[in-house]
Backbone bond lengths (Angstrom), bond angles and torsions (degrees), N, CA, C in turn:
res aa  C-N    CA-C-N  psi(-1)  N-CA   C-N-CA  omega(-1)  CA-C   N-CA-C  phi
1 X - - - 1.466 - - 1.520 110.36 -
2 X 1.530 116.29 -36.02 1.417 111.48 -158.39 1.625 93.49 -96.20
3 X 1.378 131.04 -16.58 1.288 135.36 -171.67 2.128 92.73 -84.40
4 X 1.553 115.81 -36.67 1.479 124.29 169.47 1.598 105.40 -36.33
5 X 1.632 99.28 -60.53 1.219 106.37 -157.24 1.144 109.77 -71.76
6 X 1.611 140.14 -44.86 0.978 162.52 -120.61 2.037 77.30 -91.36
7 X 1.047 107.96 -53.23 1.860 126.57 -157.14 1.732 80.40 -47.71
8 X 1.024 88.65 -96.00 1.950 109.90 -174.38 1.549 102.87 -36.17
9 X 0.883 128.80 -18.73 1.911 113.00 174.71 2.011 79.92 -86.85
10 X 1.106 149.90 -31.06 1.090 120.88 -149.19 1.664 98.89 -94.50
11 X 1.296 114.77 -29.74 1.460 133.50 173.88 1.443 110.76 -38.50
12 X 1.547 110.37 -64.37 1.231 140.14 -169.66 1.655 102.79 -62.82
13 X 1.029 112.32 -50.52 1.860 117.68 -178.21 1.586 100.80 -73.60
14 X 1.595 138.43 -16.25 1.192 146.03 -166.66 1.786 81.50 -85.97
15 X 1.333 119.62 -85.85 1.725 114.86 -155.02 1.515 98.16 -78.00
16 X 1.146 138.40 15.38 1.444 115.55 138.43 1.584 124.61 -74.22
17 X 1.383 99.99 -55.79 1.576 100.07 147.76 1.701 116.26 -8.42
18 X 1.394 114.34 -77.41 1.388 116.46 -143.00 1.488 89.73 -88.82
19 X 1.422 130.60 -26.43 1.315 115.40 169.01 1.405 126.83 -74.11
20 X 1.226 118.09 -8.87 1.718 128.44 160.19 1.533 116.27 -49.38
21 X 1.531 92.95 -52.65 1.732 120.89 -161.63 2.005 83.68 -76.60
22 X 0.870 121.18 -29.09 1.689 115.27 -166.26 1.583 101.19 -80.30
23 X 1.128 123.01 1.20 1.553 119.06 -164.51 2.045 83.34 -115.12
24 X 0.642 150.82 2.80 1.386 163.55 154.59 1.874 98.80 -35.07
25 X 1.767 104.33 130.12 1.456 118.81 172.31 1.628 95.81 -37.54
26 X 1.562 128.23 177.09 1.472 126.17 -160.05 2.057 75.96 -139.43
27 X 1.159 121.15 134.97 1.579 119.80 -178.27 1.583 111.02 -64.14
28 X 1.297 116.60 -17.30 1.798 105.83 170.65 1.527 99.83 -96.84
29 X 1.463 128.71 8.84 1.443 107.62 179.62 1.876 92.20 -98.25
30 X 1.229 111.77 -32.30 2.000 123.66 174.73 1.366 83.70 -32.55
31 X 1.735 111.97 -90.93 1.179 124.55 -175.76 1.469 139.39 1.20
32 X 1.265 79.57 -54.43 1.405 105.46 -169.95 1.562 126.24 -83.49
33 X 1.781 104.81 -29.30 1.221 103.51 142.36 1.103 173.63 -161.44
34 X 1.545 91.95 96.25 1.247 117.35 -178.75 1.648 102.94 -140.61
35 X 1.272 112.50 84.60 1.439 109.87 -175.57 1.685 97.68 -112.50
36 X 1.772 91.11 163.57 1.486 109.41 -145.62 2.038 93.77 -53.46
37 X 0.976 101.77 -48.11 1.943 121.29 -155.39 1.487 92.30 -76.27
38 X 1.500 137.24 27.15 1.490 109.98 178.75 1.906 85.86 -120.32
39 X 1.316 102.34 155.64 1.570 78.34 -171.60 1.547 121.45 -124.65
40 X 1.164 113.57 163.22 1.781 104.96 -148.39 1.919 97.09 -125.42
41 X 1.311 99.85 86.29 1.724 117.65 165.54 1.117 118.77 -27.54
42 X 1.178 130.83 103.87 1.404 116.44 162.62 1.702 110.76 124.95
43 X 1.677 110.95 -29.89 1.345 115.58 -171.99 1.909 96.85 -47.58
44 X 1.056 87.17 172.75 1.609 118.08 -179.04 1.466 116.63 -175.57
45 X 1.614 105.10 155.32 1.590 105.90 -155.24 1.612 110.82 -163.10
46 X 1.159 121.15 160.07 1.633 104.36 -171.17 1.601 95.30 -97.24
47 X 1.291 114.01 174.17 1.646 144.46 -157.12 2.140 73.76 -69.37
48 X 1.229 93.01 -63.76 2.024 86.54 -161.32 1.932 120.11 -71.19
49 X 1.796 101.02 8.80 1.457 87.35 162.19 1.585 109.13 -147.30
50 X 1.434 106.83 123.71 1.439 97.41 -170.90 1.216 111.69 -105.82
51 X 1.224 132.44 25.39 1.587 144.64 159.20 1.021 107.69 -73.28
52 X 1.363 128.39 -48.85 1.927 109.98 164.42 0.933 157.47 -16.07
53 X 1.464 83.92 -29.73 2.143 90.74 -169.35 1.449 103.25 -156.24
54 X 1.788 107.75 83.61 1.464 94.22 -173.25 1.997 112.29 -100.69
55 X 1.101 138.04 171.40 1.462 144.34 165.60 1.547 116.51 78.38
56 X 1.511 92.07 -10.24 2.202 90.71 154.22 1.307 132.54 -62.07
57 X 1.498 114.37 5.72 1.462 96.24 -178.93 1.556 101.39 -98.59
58 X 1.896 103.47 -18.12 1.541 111.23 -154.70 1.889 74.07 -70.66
59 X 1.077 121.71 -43.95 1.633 113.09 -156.54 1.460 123.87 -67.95
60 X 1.341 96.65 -22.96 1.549 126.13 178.58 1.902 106.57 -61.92
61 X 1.284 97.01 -58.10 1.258 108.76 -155.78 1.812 103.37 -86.97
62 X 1.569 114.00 -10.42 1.895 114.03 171.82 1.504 88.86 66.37
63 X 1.394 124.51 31.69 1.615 96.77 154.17 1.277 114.42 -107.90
64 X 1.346 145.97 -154.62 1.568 148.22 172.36 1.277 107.33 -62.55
65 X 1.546 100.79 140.96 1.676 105.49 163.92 1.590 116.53 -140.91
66 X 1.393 96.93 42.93 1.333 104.56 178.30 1.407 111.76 -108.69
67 X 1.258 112.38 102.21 1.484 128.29 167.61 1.405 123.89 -32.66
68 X 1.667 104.99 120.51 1.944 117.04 -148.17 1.765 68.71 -100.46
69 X 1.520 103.73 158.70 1.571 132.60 129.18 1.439 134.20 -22.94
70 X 1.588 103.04 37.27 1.351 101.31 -173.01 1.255 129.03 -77.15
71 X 1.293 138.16 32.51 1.238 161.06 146.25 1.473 112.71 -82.90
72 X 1.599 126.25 -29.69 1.348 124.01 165.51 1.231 136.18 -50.86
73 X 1.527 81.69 -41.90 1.589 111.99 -176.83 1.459 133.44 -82.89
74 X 1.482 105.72 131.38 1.656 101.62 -179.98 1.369 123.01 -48.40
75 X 1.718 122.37 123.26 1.282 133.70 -172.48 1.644 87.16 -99.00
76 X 1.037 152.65 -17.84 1.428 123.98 -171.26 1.753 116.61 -55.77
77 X 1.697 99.96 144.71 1.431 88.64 152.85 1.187 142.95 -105.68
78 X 1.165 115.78 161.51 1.778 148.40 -170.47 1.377 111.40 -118.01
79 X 1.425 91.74 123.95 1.506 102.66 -173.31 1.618 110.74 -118.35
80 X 1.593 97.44 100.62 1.469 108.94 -164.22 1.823 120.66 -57.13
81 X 1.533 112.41 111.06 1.698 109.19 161.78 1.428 105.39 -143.98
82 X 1.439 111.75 145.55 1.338 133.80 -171.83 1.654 113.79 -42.30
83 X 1.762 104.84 -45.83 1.156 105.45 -153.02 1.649 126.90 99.72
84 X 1.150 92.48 -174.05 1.726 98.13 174.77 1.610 112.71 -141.46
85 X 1.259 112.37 -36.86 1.750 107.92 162.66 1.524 118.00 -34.69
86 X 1.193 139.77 161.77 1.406 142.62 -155.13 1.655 108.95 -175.97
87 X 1.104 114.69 147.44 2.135 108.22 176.04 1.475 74.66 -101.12
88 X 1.618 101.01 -150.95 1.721 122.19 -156.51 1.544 85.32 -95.71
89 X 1.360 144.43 -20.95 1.350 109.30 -167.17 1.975 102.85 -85.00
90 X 1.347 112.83 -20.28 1.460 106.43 -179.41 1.458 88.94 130.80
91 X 1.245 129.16 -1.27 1.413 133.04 -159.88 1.642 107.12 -89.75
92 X 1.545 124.06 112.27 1.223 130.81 175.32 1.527 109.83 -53.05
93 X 1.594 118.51 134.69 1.394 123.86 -136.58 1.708 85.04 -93.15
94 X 1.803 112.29 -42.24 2.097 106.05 172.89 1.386 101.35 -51.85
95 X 1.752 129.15 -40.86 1.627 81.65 -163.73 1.640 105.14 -87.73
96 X 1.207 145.99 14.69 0.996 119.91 153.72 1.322 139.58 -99.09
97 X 1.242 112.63 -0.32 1.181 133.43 134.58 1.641 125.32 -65.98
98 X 0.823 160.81 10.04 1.108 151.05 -178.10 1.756 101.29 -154.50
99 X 1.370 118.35 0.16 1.344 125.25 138.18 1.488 121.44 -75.05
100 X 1.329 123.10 -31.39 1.452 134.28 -175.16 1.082 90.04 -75.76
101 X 1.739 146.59 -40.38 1.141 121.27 -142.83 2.166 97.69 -124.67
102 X 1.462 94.83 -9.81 1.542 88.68 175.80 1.281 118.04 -115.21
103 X 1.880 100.98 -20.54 1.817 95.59 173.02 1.898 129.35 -37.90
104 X 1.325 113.22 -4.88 1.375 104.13 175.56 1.655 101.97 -81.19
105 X 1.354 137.49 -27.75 0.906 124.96 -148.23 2.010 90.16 -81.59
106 X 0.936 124.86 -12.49 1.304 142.14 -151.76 2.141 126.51 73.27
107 X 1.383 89.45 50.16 1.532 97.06 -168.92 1.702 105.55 -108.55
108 X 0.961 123.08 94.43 1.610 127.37 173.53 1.467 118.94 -63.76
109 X 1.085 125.75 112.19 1.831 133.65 -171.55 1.993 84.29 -117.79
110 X 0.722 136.38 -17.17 1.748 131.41 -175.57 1.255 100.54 -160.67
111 X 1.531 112.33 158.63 1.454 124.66 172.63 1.669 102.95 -104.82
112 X 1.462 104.63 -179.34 1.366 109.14 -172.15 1.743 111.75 -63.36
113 X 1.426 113.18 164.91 1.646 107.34 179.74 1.223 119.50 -87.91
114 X 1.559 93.62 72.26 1.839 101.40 175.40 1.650 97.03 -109.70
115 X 1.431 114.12 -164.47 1.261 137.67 170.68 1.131 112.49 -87.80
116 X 1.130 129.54 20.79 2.185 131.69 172.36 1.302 104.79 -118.54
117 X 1.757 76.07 148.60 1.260 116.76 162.08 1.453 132.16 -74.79
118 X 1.783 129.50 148.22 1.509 122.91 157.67 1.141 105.65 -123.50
119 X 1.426 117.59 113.38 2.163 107.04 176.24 1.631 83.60 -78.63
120 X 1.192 106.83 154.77 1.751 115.38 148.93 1.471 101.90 -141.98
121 X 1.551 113.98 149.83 1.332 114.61 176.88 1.336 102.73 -131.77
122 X 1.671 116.65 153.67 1.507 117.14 -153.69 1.606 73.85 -115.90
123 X 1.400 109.70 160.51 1.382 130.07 -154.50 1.481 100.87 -146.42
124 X 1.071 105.76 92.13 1.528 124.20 171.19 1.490 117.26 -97.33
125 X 1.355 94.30 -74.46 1.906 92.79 179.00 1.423 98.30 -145.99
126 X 1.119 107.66 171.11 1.875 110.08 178.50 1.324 97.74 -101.67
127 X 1.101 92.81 146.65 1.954 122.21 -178.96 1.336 119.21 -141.49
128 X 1.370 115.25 34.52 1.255 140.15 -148.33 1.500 141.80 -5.89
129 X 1.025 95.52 61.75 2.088 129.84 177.30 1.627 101.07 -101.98
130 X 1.257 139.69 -52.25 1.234 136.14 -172.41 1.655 122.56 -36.24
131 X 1.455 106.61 -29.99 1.553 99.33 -167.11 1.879 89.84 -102.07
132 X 1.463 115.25 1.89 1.491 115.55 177.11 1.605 110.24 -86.63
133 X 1.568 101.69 -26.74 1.330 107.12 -172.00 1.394 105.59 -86.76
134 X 1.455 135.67 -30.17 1.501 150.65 -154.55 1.842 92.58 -90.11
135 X 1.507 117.53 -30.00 1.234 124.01 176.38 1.803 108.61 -63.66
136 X 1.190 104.02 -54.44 1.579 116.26 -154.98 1.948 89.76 -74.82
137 X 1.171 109.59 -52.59 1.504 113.16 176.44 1.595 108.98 -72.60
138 X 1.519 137.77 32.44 1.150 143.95 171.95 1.568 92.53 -135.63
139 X 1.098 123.81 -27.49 1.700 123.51 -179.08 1.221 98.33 -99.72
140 X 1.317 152.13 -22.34 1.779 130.35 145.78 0.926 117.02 -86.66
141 X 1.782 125.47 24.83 1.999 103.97 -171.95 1.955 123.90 16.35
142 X 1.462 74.99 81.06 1.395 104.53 -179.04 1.701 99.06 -149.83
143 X 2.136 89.26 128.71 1.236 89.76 176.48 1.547 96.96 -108.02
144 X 1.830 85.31 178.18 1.777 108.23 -174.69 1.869 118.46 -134.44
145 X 0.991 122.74 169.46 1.351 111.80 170.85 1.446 95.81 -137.64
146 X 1.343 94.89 120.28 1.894 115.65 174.77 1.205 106.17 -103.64
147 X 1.861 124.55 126.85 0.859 160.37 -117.64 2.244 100.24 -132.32
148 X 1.165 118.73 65.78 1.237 104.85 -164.91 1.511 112.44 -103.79
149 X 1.602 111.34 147.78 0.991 148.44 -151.17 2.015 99.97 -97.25
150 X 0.988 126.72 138.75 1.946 108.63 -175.01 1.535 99.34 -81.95
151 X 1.167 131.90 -22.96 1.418 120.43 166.30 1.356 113.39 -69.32
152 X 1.182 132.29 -33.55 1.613 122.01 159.02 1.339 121.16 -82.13
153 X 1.544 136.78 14.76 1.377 138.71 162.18 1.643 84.84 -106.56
154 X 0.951 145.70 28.38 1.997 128.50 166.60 1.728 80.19 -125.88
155 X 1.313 146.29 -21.34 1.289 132.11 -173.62 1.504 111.92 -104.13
156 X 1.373 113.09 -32.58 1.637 108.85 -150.24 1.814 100.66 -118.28
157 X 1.589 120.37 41.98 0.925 128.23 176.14 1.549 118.11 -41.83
158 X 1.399 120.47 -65.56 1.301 143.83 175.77 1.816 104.15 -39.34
159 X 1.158 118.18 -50.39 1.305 131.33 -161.63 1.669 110.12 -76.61
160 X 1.511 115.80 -56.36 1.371 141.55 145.78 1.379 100.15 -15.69
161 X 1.640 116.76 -83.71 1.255 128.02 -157.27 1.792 96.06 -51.39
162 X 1.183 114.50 -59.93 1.605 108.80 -179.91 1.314 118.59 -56.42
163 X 1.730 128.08 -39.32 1.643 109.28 163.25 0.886 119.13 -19.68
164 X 2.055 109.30 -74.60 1.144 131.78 175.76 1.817 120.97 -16.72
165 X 1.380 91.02 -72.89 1.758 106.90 -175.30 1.261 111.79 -68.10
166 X 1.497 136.28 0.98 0.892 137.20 -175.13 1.824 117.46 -121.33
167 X 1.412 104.60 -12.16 1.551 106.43 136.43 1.667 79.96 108.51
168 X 1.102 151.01 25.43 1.469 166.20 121.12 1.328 89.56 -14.99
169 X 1.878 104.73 173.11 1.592 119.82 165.26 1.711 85.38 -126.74
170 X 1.508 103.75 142.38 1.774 99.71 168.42 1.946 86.06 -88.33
171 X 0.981 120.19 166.13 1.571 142.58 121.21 1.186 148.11 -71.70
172 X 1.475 141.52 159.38 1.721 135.23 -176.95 1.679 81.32 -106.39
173 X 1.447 117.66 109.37 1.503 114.43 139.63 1.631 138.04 -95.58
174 X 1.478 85.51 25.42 1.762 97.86 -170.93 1.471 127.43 110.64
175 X 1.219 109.47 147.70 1.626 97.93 175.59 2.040 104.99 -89.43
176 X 1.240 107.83 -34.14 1.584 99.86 -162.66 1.658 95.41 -135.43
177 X 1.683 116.83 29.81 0.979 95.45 -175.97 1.577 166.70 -10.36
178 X 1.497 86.72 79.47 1.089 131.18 175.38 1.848 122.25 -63.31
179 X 0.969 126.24 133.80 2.042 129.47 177.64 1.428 93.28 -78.25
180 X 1.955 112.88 83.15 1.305 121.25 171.42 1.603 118.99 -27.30
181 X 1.234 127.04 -53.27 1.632 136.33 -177.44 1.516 102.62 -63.09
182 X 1.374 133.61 -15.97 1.230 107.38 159.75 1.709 128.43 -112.91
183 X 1.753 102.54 34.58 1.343 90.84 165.37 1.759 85.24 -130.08
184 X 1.498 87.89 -165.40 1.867 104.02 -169.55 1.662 99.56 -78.22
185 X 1.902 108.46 158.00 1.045 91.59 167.70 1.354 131.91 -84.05
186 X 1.436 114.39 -1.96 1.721 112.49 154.55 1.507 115.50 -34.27
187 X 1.204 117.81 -60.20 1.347 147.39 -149.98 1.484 102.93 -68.04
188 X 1.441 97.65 -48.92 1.642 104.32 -175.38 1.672 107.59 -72.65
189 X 1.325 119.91 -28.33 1.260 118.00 -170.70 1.187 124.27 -106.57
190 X 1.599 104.88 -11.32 1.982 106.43 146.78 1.668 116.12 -69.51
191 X 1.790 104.87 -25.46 1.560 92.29 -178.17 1.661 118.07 -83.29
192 X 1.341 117.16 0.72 1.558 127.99 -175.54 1.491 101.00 -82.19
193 X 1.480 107.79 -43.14 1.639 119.56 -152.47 1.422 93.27 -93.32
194 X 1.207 112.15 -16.10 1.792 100.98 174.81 1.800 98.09 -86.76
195 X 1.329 123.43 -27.61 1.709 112.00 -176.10 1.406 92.91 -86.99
196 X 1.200 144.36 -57.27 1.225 136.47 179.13 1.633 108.50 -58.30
197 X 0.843 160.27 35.00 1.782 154.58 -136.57 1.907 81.76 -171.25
198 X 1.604 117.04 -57.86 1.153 135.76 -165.11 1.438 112.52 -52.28
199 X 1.332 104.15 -77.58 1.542 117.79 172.23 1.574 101.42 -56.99
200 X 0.693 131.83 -76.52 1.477 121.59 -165.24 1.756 112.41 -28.68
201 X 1.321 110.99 -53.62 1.325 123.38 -176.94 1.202 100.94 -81.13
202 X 1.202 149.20 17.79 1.707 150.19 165.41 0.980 86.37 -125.39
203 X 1.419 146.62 -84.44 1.278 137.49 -134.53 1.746 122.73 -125.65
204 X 1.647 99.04 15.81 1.439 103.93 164.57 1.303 110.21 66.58
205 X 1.352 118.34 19.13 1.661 114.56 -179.19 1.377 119.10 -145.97
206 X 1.506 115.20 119.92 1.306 132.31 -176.44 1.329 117.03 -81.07
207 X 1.504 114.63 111.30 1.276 115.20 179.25 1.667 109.23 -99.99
208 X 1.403 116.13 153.49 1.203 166.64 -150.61 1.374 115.86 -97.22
209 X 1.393 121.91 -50.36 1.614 128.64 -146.35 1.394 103.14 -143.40
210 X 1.280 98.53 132.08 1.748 82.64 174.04 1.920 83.47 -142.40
211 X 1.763 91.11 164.27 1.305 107.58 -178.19 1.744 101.64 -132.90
212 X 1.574 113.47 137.51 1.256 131.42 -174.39 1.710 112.40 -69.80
213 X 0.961 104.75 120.24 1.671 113.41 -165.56 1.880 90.73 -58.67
214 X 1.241 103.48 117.26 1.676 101.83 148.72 2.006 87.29 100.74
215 X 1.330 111.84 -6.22 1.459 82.71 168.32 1.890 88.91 103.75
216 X 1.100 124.95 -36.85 1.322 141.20 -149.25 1.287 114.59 -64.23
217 X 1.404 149.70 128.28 1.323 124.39 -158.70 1.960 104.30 -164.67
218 X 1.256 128.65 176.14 1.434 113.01 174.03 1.888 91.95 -156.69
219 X 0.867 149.56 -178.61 1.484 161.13 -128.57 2.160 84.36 -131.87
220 X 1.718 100.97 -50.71 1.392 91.72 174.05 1.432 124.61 -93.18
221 X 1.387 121.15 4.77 1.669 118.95 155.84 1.445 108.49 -78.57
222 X 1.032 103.20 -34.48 2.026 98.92 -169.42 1.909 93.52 -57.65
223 X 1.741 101.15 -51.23 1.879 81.84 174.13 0.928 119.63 -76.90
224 X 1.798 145.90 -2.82 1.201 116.02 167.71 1.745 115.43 -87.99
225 X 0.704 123.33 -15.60 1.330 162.78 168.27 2.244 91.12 -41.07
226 X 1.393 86.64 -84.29 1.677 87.75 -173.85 1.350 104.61 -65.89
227 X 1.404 129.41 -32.16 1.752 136.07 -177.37 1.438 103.56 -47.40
228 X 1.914 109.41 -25.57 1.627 97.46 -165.14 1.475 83.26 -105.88
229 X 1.199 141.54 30.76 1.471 139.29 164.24 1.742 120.45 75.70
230 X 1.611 94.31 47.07 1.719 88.06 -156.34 1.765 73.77 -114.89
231 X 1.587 119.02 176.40 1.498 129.27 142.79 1.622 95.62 -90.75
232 X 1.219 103.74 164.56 1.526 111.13 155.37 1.220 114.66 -128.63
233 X 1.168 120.65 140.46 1.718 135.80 -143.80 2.082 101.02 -127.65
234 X 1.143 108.49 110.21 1.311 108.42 172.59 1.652 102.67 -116.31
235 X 1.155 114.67 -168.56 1.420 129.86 -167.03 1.740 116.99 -104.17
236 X 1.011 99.27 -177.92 1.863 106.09 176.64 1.336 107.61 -137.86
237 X 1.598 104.26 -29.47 1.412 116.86 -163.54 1.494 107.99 -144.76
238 X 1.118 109.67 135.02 1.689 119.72 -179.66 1.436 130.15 -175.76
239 X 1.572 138.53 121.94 1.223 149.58 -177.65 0.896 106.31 -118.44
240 X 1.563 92.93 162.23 1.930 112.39 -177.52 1.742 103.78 -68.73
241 X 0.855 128.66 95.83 1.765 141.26 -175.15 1.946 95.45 -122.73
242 X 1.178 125.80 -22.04 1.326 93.41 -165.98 1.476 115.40 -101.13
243 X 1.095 113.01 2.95 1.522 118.02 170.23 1.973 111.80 -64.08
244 X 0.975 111.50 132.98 1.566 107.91 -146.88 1.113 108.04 -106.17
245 X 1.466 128.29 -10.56 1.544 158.90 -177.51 1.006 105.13 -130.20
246 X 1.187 146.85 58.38 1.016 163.93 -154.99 1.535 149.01 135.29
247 X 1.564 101.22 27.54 1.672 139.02 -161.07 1.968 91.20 -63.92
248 X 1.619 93.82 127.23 1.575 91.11 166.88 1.194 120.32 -110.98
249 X 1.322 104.89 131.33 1.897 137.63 172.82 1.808 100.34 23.62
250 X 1.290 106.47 117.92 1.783 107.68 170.61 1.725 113.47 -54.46
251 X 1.521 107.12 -41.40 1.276 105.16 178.78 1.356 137.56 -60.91
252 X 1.648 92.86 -40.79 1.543 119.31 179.91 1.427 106.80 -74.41
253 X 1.019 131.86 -31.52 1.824 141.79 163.72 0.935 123.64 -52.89
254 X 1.830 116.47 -55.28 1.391 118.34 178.44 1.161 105.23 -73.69
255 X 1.519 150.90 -35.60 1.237 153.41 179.97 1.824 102.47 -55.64
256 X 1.427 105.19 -47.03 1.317 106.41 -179.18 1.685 117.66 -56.51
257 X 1.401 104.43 -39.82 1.554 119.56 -149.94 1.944 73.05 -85.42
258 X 0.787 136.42 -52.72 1.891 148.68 -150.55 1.936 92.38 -68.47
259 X 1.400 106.18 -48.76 1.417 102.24 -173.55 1.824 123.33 -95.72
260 X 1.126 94.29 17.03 1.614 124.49 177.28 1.580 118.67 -106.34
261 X 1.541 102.04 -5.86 1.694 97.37 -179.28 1.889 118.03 -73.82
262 X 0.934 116.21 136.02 1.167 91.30 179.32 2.276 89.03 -148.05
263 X 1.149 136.76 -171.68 1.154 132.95 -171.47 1.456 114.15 -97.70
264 X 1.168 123.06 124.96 1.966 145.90 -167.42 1.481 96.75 82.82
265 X 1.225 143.87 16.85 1.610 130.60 -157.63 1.469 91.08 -84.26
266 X 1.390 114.68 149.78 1.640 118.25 -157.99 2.266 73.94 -142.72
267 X 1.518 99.20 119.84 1.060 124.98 -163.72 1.614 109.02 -90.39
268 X 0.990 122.14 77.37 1.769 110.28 -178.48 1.653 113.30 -69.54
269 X 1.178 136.63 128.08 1.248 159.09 -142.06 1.036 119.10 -149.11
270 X 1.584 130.05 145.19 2.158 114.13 -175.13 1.316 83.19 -127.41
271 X 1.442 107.45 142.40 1.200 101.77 177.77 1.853 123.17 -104.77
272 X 1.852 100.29 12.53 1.687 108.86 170.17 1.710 95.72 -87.97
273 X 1.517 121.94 35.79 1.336 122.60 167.85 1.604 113.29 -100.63
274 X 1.158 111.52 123.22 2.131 104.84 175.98 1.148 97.43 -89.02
275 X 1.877 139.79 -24.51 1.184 138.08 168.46 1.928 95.65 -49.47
276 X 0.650 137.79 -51.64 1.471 126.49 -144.74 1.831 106.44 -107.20
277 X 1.725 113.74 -24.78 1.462 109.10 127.91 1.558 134.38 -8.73
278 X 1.582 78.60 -85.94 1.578 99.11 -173.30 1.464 131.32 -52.66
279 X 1.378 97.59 -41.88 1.865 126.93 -175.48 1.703 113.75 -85.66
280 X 1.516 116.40 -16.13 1.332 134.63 -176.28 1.781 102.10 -41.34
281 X 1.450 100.40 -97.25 1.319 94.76 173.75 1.678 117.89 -31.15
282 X 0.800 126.62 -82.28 2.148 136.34 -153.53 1.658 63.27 -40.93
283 X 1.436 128.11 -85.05 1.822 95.47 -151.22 1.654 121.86 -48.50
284 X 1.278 114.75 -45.16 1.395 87.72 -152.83 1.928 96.84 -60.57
285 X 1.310 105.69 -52.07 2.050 113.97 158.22 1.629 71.23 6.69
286 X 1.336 107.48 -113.07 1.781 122.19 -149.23 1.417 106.94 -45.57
287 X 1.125 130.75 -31.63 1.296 119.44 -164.49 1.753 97.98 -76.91
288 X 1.045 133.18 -39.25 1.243 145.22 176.40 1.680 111.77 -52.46
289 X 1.272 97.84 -51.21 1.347 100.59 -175.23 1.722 103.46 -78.86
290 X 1.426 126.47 -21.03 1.627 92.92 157.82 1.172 122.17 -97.94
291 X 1.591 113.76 39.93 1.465 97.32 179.60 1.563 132.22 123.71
292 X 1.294 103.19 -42.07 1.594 123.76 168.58 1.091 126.02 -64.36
293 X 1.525 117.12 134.59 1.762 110.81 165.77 1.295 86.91 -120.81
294 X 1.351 87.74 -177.33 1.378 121.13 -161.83 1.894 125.55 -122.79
295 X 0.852 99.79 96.27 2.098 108.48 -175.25 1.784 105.52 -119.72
296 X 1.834 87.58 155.87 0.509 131.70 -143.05 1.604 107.30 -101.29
297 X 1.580 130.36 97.28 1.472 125.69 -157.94 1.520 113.95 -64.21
298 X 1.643 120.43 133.44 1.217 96.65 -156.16 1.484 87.65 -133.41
């Protein structure tokens, strides 16, 4: 009898057991939450892993972080250039077209139809023109938006810090510049939040804008892109300037850069160029004198 009883008290303590263990999270409810686009305050992470700390930049920056249909959306890539067609103001005819048709995603190809200017300079590596160019744009109070690369925020501290102090916008140009449209958008938006995650924690400053390494772009990066709270900033205007051994003619440049103005044109520029050093001032000089100022993309 007492060996009876003994059985069934042990039975009884067995499926309570297993009904404890049955009240257990369910693996698609885990899943579920913790999704990539909700965003988590406070994370922090070292320079070599950027899976740590994803959806702080969307929170940083107060834009949307509600995760679009990016499976709807066309992934092909597009390999961004102005063209040469133009209407009567001088205005390249893709970016206003392809501002009409992508500005929702928050992707700028032209500025509004005023009389200004945007220099931006893409920031790859220093070739030491940057503190020539930061001079000439400190002697016209004229701002710029520099475009940086995370291998030139681990080198060009000193230089950075003066953008900064000098009332510049930095940019996200990527951590490993990478042709965004051919990786996932996980991928793309751990590599934003690790350059934006970066600067902030070096240099106390939250950037805003980022530009697609190489021009490179897809209908579904531009939304993951704004999902993590960035604009994305393309060009109006742009020449072969970054070949560095191979710099073309000061004259023939500034003539180029002088007969290319036209109103919102947002100027992409390299700054391992001594052609564009040199020629800095004489443009904005001309651009001033017909009329144009010069701001700062914000």
């Amino acid at each position: 009898m007492k060996k009876t009883l003994t059985l069934v008290l042990a039975l009884a303590m067995c499926c309570m057991c297993f009904v404890g263990c049955g009240t257990d999270t369910k693996p698609e409810d885990k899943e579920n939450s913790s999704s990539l686009m909700t965003p988590s305050r406070g994370n922090e992470h070292s320079d070599t892993d950027p899976s740590t700390s994803q959806g702080t930049a969307a929170a940083a920056n107060s834009q949307t972080t509600a995760k679009q249909d990016y499976d709807s959306l066309n992934g092909d890539k597009i390999g961004w250039g102005q063209g040469y067609e133009k209407d009567t103001d001088g205005i390249p005819t893709s970016c206003t077209q392809m501002q009409a048709k992508l500005g929702k995603y928050g992707a700028m190809f032209i500025g509004a139809k005023e009389k200004t200017i945007y220099l931006t300079f893409d920031q790859g590596y220093e070739n030491g023109f940057t503190a020539t160019i930061l001079d000439t744009l400190k002697e016209k109070k004229v701002p710029a938006t520099f475009f940086l690369t995370y291998d030139y925020c681990k080198t060009e501290e000193v230089l950075i810090r003066r953008m900064i102090a000098e009332g510049h916008t930095l940019g996200n140009h990527s951590q490993k510049h990478k042709s965004f449209p051919t990786i996932s958008v996980s991928e793309a938006q751990q590599d934003i939040d690790f350059m934006h995650q970066h600067v902030k924690n070096v240099y106390g400053y939250d950037m805003k804008v980022f530009r697609f390494p190489m021009g490179e772009y897809s209908e579904r990066m531009l939304a993951a892109v704004q999902d993590y709270g960035y604009k994305s900033i393309f060009w109006s205007f742009a020449y072969k300037d970054w070949v560095t051994d191979a710099q073309p003619d000061k004259a023939e440049s500034l003539q180029k850069l002088q007969e290319n103005l036209h109103p919102g044109a947002i100027y992409l520029l390299h700054s391992v160029s001594s052609t564009n050093a040199a020629i800095l001032g004489d443009f904005i000089d001309y651009a001033l004198a017909q009329g144009y100022t010069f701001a700062a993309i914000a």
